[in-house]
N, C-alpha and C positions, 0 to 999 in steps of 0.2 A: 411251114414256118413253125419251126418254136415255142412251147410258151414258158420256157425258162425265166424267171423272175432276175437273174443275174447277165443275162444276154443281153449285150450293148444294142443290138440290133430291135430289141422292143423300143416300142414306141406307145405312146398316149393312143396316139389312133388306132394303134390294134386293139386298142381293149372297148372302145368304141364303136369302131365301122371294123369288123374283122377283115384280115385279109382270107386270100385265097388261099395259102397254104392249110389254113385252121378246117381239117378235116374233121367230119363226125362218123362213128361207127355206121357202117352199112350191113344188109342183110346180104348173103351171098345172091338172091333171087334179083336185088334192085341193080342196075346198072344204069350206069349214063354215060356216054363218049364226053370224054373233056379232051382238051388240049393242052392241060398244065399237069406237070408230070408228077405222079401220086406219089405221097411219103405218107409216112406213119408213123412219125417218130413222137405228134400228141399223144395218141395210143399208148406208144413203147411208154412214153414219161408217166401216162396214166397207169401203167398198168404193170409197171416195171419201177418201183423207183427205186435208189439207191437206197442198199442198206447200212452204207459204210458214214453217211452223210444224214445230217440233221435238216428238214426241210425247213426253209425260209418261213417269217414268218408274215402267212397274204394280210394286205390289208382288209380293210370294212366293205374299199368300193370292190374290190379284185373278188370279194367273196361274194357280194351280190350281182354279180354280172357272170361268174362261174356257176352260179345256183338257179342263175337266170338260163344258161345254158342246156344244164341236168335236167328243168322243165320241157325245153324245145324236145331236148333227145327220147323223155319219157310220150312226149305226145307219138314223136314220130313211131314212137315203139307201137303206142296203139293202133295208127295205122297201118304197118308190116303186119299187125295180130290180124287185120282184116283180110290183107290180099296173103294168106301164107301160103293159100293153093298155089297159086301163080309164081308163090316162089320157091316152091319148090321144081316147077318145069325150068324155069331161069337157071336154077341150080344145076340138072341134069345137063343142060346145054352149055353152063358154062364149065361143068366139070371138063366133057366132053372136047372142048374148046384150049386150046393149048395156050391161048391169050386169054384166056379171061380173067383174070384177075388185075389186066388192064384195063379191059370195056365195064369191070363193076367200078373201079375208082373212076373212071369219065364219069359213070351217071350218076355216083353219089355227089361228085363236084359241082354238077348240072343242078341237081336237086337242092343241095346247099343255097346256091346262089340264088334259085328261085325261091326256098321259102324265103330267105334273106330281105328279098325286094318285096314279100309280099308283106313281111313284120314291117318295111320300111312303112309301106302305103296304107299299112291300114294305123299304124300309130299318126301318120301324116294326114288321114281322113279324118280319125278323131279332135285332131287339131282345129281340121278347117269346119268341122260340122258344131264344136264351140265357139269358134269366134262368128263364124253366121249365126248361133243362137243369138247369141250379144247382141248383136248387131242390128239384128231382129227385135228384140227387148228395146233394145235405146230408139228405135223407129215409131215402134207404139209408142214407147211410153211420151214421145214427141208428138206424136199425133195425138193422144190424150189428153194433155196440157195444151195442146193447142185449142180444142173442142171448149175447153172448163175456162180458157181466155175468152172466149165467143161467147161462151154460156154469161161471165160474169159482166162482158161488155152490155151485153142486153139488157142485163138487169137493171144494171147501171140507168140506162137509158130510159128502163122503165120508171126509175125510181125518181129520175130528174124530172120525167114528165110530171109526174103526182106531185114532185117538191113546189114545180112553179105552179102547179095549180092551190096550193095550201099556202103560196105566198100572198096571190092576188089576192083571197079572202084575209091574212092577216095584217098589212102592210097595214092598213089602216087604225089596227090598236095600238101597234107598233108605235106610230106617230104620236099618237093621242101619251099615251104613259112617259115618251121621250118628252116632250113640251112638258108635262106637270112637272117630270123630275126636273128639268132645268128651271123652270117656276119657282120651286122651292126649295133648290140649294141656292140659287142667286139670289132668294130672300134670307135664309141664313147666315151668308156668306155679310151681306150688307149689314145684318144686326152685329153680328160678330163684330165686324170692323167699326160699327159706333155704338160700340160695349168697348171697344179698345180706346178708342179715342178719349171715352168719357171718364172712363178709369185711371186715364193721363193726365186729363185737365181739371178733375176734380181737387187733390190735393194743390195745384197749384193757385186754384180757385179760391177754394179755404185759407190759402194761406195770405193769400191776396186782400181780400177780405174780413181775413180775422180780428182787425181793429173794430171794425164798423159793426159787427155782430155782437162785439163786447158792451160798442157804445150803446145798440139797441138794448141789449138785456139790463142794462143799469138803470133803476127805476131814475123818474127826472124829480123827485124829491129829497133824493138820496145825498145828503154832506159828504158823507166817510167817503175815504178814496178807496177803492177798491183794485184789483189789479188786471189786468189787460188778461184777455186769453192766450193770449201769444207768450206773455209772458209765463204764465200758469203750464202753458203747453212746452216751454222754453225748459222749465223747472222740475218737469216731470220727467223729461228725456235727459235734464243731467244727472238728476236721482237716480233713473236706470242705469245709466252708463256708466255711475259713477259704483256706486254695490254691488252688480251683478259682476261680477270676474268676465263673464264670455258674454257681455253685453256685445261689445264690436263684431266680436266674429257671428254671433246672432242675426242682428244686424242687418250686416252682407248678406249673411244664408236668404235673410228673407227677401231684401232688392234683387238677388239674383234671380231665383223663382216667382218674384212679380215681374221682371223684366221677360223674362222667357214666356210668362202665359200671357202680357198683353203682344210682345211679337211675335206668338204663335196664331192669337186671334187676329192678330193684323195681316198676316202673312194667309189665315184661310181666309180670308176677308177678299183677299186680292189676286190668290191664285186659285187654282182650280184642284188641289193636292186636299188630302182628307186632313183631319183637325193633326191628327199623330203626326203623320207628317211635317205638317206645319211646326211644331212644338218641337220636333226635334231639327228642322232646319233652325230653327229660330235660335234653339242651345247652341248652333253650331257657328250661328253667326255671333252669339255672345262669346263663346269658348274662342274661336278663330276671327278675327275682323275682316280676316281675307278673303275668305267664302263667300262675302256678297257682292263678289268682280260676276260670279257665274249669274246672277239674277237677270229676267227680261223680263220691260216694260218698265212704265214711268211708275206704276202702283206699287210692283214689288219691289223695285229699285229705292224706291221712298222709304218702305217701311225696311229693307233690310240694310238698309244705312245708318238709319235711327237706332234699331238695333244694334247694329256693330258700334255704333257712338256710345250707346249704352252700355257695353261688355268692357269697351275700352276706360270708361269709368269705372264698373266695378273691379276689373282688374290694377288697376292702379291702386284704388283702396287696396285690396286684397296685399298687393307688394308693398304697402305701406304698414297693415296690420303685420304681416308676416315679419319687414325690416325693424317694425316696433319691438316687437314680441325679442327677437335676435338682440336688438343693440339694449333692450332691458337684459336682458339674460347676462349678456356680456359684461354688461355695468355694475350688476349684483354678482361678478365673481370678481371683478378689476376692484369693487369697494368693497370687498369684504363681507359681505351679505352672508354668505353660505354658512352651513353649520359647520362647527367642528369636529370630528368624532374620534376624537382620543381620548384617553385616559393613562390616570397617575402623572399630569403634566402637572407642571408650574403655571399658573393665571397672574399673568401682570394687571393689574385695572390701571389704568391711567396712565400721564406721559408727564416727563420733566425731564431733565438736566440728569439725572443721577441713571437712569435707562440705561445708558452704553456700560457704565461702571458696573450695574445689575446684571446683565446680560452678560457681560464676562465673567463674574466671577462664577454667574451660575454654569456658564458653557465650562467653567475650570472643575468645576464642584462632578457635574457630570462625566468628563474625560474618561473617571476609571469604571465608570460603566457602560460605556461604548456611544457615550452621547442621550442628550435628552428630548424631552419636546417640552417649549417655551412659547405661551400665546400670551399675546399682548392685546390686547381693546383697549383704543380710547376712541377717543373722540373726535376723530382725524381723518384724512380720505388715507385710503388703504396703500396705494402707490405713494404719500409723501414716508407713510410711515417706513415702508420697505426701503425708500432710497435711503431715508439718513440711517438706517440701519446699516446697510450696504455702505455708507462712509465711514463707519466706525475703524479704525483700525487696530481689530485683533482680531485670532480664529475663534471659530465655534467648536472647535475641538470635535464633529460628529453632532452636538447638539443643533436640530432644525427650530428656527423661530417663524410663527405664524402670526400674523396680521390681522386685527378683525376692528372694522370701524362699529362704535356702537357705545351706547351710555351705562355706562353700572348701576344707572337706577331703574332700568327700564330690564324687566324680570323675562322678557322675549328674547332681549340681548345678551343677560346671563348666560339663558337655555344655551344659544346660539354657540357657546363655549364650552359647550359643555362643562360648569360650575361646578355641578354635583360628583364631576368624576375626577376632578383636581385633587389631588395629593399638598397642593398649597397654594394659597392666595395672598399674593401681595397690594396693598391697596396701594401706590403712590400717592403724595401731597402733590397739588398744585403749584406752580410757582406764581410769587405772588403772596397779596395777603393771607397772612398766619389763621384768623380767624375763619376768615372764606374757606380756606383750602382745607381745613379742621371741619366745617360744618357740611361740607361737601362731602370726607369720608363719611361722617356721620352715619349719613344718607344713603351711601355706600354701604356702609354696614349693615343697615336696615332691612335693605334690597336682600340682600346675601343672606339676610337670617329669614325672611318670606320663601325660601325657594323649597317648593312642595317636597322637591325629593331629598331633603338634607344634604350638606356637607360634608363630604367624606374627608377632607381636609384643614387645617385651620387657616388664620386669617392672620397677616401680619399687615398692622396698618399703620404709615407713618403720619406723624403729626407734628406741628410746627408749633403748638404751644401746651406748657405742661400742663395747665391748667384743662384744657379739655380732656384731657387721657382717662379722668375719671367717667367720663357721660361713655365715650365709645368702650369700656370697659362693663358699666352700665348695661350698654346695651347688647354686644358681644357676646358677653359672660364667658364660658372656659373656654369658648373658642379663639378669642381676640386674645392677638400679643400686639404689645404698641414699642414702635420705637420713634421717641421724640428727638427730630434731628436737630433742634435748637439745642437742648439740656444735654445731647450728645455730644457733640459740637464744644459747647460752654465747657463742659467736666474735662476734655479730652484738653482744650487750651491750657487748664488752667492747672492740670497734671505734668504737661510737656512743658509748663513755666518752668514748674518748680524742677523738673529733673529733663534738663537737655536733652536731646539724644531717644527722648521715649517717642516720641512720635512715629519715627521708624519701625521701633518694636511695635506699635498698636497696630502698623501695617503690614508687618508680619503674620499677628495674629489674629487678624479679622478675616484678612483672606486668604484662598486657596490657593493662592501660589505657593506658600511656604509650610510653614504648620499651624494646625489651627485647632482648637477642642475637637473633641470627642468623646461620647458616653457611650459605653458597652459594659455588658454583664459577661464573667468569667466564675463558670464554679469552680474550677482548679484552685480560686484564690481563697475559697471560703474557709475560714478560720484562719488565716493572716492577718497579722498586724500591719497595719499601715507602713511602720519603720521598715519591713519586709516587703511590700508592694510597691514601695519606690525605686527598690532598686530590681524588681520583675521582669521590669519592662527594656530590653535593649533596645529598643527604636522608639520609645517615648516617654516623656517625663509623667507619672501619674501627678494631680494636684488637687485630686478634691475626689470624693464621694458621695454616691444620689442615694441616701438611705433610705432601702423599702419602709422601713418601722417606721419611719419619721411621714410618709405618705410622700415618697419619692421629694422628698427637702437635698439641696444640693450644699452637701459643707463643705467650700473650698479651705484648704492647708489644716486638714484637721491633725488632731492630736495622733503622736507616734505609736500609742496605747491600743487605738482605735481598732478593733477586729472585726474583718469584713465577714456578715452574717448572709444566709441565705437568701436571697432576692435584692443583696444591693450592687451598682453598678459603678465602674471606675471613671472618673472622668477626667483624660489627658490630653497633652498636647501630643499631636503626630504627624507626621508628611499626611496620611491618606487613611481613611477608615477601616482598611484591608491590607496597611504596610507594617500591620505592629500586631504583638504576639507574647504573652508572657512563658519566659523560659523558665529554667534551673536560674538558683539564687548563686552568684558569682562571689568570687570569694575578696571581699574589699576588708582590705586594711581599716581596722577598729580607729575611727576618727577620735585622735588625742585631745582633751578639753584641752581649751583655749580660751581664756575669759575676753570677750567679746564685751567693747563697751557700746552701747546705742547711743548714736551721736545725738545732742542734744539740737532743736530746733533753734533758728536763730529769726528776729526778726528779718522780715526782706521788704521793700520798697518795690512797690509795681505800681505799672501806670496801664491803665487802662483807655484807650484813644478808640472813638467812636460807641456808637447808643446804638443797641440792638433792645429788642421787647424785651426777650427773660434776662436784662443786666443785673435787678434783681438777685433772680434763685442764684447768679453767681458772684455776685457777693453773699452771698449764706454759705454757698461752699466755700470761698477763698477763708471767709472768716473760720469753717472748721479744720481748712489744710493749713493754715500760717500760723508760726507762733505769736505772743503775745507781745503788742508793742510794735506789729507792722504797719504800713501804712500804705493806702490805697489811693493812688492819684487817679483822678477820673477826666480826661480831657475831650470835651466834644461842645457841639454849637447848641448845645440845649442850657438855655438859661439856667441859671441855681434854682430859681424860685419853682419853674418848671419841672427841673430834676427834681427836689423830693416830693414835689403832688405825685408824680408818676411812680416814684419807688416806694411813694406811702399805698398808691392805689393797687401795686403791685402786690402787698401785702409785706414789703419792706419796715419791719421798724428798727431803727436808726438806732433807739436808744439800746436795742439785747445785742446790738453787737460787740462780742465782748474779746475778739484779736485783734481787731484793723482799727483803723480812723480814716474814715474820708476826707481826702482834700479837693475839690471841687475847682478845676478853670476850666476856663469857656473859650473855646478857639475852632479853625479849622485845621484839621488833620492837614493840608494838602496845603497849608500855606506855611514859607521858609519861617517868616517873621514871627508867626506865630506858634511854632514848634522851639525856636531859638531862645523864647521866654522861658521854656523848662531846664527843671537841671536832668536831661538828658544823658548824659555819663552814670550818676548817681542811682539810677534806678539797677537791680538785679535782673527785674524781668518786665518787658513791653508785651504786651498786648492788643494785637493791632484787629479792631472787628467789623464785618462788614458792614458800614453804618443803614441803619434801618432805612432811610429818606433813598438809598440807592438798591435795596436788596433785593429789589424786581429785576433785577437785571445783574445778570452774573458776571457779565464783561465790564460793564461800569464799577461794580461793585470791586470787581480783582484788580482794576485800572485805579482808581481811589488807593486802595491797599497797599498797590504796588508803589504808589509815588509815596505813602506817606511811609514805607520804610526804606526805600531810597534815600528820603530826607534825614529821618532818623540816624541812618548810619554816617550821611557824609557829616552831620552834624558832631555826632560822635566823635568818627576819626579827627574832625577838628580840634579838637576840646580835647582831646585824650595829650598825655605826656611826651611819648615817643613820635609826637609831627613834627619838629623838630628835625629829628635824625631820616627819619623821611625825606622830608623834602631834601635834604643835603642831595641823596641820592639822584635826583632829577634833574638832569640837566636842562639849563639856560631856562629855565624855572619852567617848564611847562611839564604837565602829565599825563603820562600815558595811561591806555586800558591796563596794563598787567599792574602800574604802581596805586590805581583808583583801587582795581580790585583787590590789591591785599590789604589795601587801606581796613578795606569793608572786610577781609577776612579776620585782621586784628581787632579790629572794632568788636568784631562778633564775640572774639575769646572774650570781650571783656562783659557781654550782658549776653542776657537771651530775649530773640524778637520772636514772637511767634504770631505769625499772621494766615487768617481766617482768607483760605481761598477757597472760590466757589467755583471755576472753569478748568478743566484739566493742562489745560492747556499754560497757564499761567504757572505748574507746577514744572515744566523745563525751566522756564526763565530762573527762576528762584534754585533749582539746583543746580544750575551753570554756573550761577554766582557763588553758591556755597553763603550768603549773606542772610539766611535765616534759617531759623529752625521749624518748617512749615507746618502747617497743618490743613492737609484735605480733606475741608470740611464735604464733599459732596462722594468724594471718593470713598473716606470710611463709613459713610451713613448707607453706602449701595453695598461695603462688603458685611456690614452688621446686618441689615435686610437678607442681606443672601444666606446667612449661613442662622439666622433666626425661621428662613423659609427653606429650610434643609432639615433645621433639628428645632424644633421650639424649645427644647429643653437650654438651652444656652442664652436664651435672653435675661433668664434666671443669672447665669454665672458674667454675665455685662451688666445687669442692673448692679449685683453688691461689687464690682470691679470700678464702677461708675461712682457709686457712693458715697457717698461721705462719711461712713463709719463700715468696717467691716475691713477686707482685706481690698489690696491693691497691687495694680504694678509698681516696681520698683527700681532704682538703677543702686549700686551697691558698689563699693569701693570695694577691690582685692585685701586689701590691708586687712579688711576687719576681719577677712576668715583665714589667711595663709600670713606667712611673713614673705621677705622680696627673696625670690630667686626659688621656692620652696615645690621641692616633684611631688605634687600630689594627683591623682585620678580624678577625675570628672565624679563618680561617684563618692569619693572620700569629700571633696567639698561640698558635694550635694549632703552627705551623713552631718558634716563641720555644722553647714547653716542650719541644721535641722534643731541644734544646740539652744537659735536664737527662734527658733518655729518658722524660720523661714524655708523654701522651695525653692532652690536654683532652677531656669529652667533654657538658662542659655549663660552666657557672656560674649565680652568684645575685648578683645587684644588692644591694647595701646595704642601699635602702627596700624590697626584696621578701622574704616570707617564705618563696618558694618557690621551688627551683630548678629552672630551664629544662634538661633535656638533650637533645641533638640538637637544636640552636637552628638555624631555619631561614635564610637569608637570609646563609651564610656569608662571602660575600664584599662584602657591605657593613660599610661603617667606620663606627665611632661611639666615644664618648671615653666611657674607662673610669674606674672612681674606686680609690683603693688602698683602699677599704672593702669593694670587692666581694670577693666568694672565686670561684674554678675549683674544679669536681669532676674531676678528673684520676683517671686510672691507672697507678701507677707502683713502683719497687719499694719495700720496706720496707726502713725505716731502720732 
């Protein structure tokens, strides 16, 4: 056979078990008869191989089984070296022999085969002569471990004998130290449980008894009464509880670990477990009450019941301390307890009627700053204050308002608001008595000037009577502005008597709805003449000057000469404090002189209906506004004799008045009959006030007001000329809403009522009707606060607006500055009045009911009517 590596006919098993073709070189000497017929074509392949062909490449096993081969063939070689005599006589015979070179291939095939079987047997010996070493190894080594089992049983047996005989001689100490130990843990165990019991009954003992030990200690000579220990003991534990902050939770701490160490001693008392254990069962039955379902016997069943009874109590306290602590927390943020912690707010102290009116116009004031923060404290639970806030109806523009209950006198509640870091402080008046509510800012102010870390802002405090301004001024010093809403109030009537129609304008310029002052400093304008900085300004009217040199002194409508020096500042009307800008000087037409006459004063006739406290200080004003020869009717339920002790105590004297004459009747406002005694038509101007006996009450007070110019008017329309031709109008004699109401709108052309209302609310009714020329008194007192706690320098430019000597609003007839029909510019009229030193700083058209101020578009011309009026600034006549 072959050993061609590419021959389909190889097989795995010839590389294994060879077959019989797989011949090895012989000597010519060796021979063996075979019967498989000889080739040599392994030979040929060995020893011939092609030259034309690249031989395969063997593998790893092919070469070790070939190399296994080339060993048998060299051995056989050494034995052929032994017998070569012999093979050479072989040789000569088979030369001789005409077949022999088939009797040598027989016997090398013979020979083959038999070393074959003999490599087979003796590899197969070695086989069997290792697994019988093994085999041999695991038999000892089995009988060895068996021997060292026997050996160890013995010993065993020996060792048991000697144990029981060391036992007989010990058994007997044994017993003896087992009896002492149970001796005297079951004496321990008994102390322990009546150390528990006594430690339990002792206190309840003492307390039991605690009368009777007091009554022993009291000597029996003794009168004075002395006090019970229980008492004394009563007195001491609420002292504790009541100073110490963590008194409670103390407390508990310590019931809970006397709880646990008398049912720890109760529990070793009665079981057989060491003290530790005991103490920490005993925690587990205080922690868990459930854990003494597991107890056996009646002893420990007893004591961990009492226990778990006891956990259940302290735990109860504990969710009771715990729920306490919680619904305080909650309560001190729900009322306002918490501190503040802003700065550069507005601080409101106190609460009234005027709040809402504040609170808008400051959410207005702040709008073009993207909103502000506004805290209010008084004296109030913190949820009522929030909802009527929330009823108010208008936006906050962005500005947030906080809530803080707490007293302005109490310097913890200041802190609480952070005081020292306000930008401004408003104090409200009380509603209510004038004096009270005056002697209360006081107090207020007091407070405010105690606070360790100063003021970083100032104090505007209102006050109900003018006589106290001096004391909180006093006591303030530069920080305190006062605005008195009584004398506020009083100037403001008795300005809108005389000139219809201003009242509106005061609403304009108090609040921030429309336009309102402003002081700013501009050096572009230094070294300008006044006549020059009036007309600066396209988005606002300048009217006054804060002269540095004078120590910031504010001169409203000064002189045209006037040239603005280094460090002084303008002070205008404007929409907003960042909506005005001075330009280039515009080119306005030279205002042509016009000789302007100043109307001369004439007496007026005014009645005065209802008693308020400062009636007084306005009669001292009315007498410097009215010309000479007027007269002052004074109608209310205060006796004559009455009336002047009160206007003498007032500080009224009667005799220096040197415009007016008092006339003096006695009636009530609200009744027909007795309004019907006046001559009612004749007067110029009514003044209707909220009378003092109802001014605690703002609803009563506008309710009174409201009826008694109800009366007034329909009194009037009766009595006037034109009822007459009226009634014609009305058929089958009855009348309606629309012919009552023009009754009352004619009525009105012919006087001015101006009536003192304190409720806002009361101010729809009154403009639906169109039947008076109002004045809200609580409305303008909230926008002069706001814009006094925006700028303090403007209280300055309201007190000489207020006055009675200096300059004033004014309402001004067209005539006296243009003729009818005449195109002049808003500037050239503003130049014309300048003539008379007056400041234009609006007007009202004819057919409009409302006047424009700071009218935009100043240097366009348009033809004016002598029906119009100008709101000027100018001095008093």
């Amino acid at each position: 056979m072959s050993l061609d590596l590419d021959s389909p006919s190889t097989t795995n098993r010839d590389w294994i078990f060879p077959s019989q073709s797989f011949n090895l070189p012989r000597t010519p000497a060796r021979r063996f008869s075979s019967s498989y017929p000889r080739t040599t074509s392994f030979q040929n392949s060995l020893s011939h191989p092609p030259s034309n062909s690249t031989p395969p490449a063997v593998p790893r096993t092919l070469r070790r089984r070939i190399s296994h081969r080339h060993r048998i063939v060299e051995r056989e070689s050494s034995v052929d070296a032994v017998t070569d005599g012999k093979s050479n006589d072989f040789a000569v015979q088979s030369g001789e022999c005409p077949s022999s070179g088939n009797k040598t291939t027989s016997v090398d095939k013979k020979f083959t085969s038999f070393f074959r079987r003999f490599t087979v047997s003796r590899q197969a010996a070695c086989i069997i002569a290792i697994l019988v070493t093994c085999f041999t190894c695991l038999v000892h080594k089995n009988f060895s471990l068996h021997n060292q089992v026997n050996d160890l049983q013995d010993e065993l047996s020996k060792l048991n004998i000697r144990l029981r005989r060391c036992n007989i001689s010990d058994s007997i100490d044994i017993i003896d130290s087992i009896s002492e130990y149970n001796v005297s843990g079951a004496s321990l165990k008994n102390t322990a449980l009546i150390l528990s019991f006594m430690m339990l009954s002792l206190p309840l003992a003492f307390i039991k008894y605690m009368g009777y030990i007091s009554y022993i200690r009291r000597p029996s000579d003794s009168n004075t009464e002395e006090l019970s220990l229980n008492k004394q003991l009563a007195y001491r534990v609420d002292v504790f509880l009541s100073f110490h902050p963590y008194a409670k939770p103390l407390t508990l701490l310590v019931a809970t670990l006397l709880l646990i160490c008398l049912g720890g001693l109760a529990l070793f008392g009665v079981t057989d477990d060491s003290i530790a254990d005991c103490l920490w069962l005993s925690w587990t039955y205080v922690a868990d009450s459930g854990n003494h379902t597991n107890s056996e016997g009646i002893g420990p069943r007893l004591v961990s019941v009492s226990v778990s009874f006891g956990g259940m109590l302290i735990f109860a306290m504990m969710l009771g301390l715990v729920s306490d602590a919680i619904s305080e927390k909650f309560d001190s943020l729900r009322k306002g307890r918490s501190e503040v912690v802003e700065q550069n707010h507005t601080l409101i102290l106190g609460w009234s009627d005027k709040l809402g009116s504040l609170l808008n116009q400051l959410a207005i004031a702040n709008e073009s700053l993207g909103g502000g923060t506004v805290v209010v404290m008084a004296e109030r639970d913190k949820e009522e204050m929030e909802l009527d806030i929330a009823k108010m109806e208008f936006d906050f523009r962005g500005t947030s308002v906080i809530c803080r209950s707490g007293s302005p006198l109490i310097l913890a509640d200041l802190k609480k608001v952070s005081v020292s870091k306000a930008r401004a402080i408003v104090v409200l008046a009380e509603d209510g008595n004038a004096d009270q509510s005056d002697a209360r800012a006081l107090r207020t102010v007091l407070s405010l000037t105690g606070v360790k870390e100063g003021l970083r802002g100032h104090l505007v405090v209102e006050l109900g009577d003018l006589d106290n301004e001096v004391l909180v001024k006093l006591v303030g010093g530069d920080l305190v502005e006062t605005v008195v809403a009584h004398d506020v109030i009083g100037r403001l009537m008795i300005q809108c008597a005389r000139q219809p129609g201003l009242a509106q304008i005061w609403e304009d310029i108090l609040g921030f709805e429309n336009c309102e002052f402003y002081i700013k400093k501009w050096p572009q304008l230094h070294g300008m003449q006044f006549e020059e900085v009036l007309i600066s300004f396209p988005d606002a009217i300048p009217c006054g000057i804060k002269v540095a040199s004078s120590g910031g002194k504010i001169i409203l409508n000064p002189d045209d000469s006037y040239v603005l020096q280094e460090g002084d500042e303008v002070l205008v009307i404007a929409e907003d404090d960042d909506s005005y800008a001075p330009a280039a000087l515009p080119m306005v037409k030279e205002a042509s002189l016009m000789h302007i006459v100043r109307p001369t004063r004439k007496p007026q006739k005014i009645l005065l209906t209802g008693w308020r406290r400062d009636i007084d200080d306005m009669i001292v004003v009315l007498d410097a506004f009215l010309a000479h020869g007027s007269e002052l009717w004074m109608f209310n339920e205060v006796s004559e004799k009455e009336r002047e002790k009160k206007l003498t105590d007032g500080g009224l004297d009667i005799s220096r008045l040197a415009n007016i004459i008092l006339v003096n009747r006695e009636g009530n406002a609200v009744i027909r009959r007795h309004l019907e005694s006046l001559p009612l038509e004749s007067f110029d101007s009514i003044l209707i006030l909220a009378d003092e006996s109802v001014e605690d009450s703002a609803i009563q007070a506008d309710s009174r007001s409201l009826a008694t110019l109800l009366l007034i008017r329909d009194i009037q329309a009766k009595r006037l000329p034109y009822r007459e031709s009226m009634v014609s109008k009305i058929h089958g004699g009855s009348s309606s809403q629309g012919s009552w109401r023009e009754e009352m709108q004619q009525a009105s052309d012919k006087s001015v009522i101006i009536s003192e209302i304190l409720d806002p609310r009361t101010k729809n009714l009154l403009s639906m009707s169109k039947i008076s020329d109002y004045v809200l008194s609580n409305e303008l007192v909230s926008m002069a606060l706001a814009m006094v706690a925006e700028d303090r320098q403007i209280n300055d430019v309201l007190e000489e607006l207020f006055a009675e000597e200096g300059n004033e609003m004014q309402i001004r007839g067209a005539a006296l500055y243009l003729c009818d029909s005449e195109e002049l510019s808003f500037y050239e009229v503003l130049l014309r009045a300048r003539q008379r030193r007056e400041i234009v700083i609006g007007y009202r058209l004819a057919n409009a009911d409302k006047a424009v101020i700071n009218p935009p578009a100043k240097t366009e011309r348009r033809k004016w009517s002598v029906k119009d009026v100008f709101v000027v600034i100018a001095d008093k006549e």
